[in-house]
C-alpha positions in Angstrom: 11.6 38.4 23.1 8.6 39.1 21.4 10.7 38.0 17.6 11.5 34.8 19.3 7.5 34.2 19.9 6.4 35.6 16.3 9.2 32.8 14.7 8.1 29.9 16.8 4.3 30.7 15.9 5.1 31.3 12.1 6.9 28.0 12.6 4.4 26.0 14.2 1.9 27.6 11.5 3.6 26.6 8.5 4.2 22.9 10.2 0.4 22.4 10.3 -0.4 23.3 6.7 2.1 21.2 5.5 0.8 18.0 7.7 -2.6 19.1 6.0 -1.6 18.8 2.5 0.5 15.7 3.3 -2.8 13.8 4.9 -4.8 15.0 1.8 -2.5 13.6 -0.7 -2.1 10.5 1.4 -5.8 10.1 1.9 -6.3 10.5 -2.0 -3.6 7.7 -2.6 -5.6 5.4 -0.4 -8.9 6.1 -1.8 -7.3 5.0 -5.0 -9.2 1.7 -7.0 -7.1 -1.1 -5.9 -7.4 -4.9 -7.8 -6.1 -8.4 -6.5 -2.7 -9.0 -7.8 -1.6 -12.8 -7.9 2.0 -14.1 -8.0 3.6 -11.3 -6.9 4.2 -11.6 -3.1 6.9 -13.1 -1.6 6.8 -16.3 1.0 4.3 -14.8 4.4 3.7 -11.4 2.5 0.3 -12.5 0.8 -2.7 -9.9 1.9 -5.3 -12.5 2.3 -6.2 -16.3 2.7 -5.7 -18.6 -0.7 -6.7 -22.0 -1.6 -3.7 -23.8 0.2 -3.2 -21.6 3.1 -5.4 -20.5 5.8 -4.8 -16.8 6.3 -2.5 -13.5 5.4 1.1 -13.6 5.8 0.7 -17.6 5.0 1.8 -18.3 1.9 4.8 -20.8 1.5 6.7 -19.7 -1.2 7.7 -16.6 -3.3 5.5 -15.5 -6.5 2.8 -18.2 -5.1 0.0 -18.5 -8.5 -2.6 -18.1 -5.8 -1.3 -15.6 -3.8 -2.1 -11.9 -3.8 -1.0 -8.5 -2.5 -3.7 -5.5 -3.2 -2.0 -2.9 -5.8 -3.9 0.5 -7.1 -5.7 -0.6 -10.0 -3.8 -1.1 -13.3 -0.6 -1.9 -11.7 -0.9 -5.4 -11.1 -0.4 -5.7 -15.4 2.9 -4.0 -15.3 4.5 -6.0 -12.5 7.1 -9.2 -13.8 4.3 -12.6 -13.0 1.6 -10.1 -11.9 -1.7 -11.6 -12.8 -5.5 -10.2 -12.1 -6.8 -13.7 -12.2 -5.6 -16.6 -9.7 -3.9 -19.6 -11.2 -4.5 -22.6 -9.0 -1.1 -24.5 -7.9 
């Protein structure tokens, strides 16, 4: 009986350092820079208002010039119509 309890505490030990170091690497990804991308989000995917529509989720079609989605920093550049700076449709 008493192996049974060492395993099911080693277990439950070795659980709750690896939730640790999975919320510290998540927290450091969130933390990270993040830029405006434009014309890159698909139809009701945009992260915020834009000239022609009134709120997130609102935009009416895909790859919308003043539409963005937030990206980590430096990202935005290497995405297909990805643009830092709005273009008004």
């Amino acid at each position: 009986m008493k192996k049974a309890t060492n395993i099911a505490l080693a277990t439950a030990v070795t659980s709750l350092v690896a939730l640790a170091g999975t919320a510290l690497t998540t927290s450091n990804v969130l933390a990270a820079e993040k830029e405006k991308c434009y014309g890159v989000a698909k139809a009701g995917k945009n992260d915020c208002a834009t000239k022609t529509t009134s709120c997130a989720g609102s935009s009416k079609t895909d790859s919308q010039k003043d539409a963005f989605l937030m990206v980590p920093k430096g990202l935005c550049d290497r995405l297909t119509g990805g643009s830092i700076q709005s273009k008004n449709p």
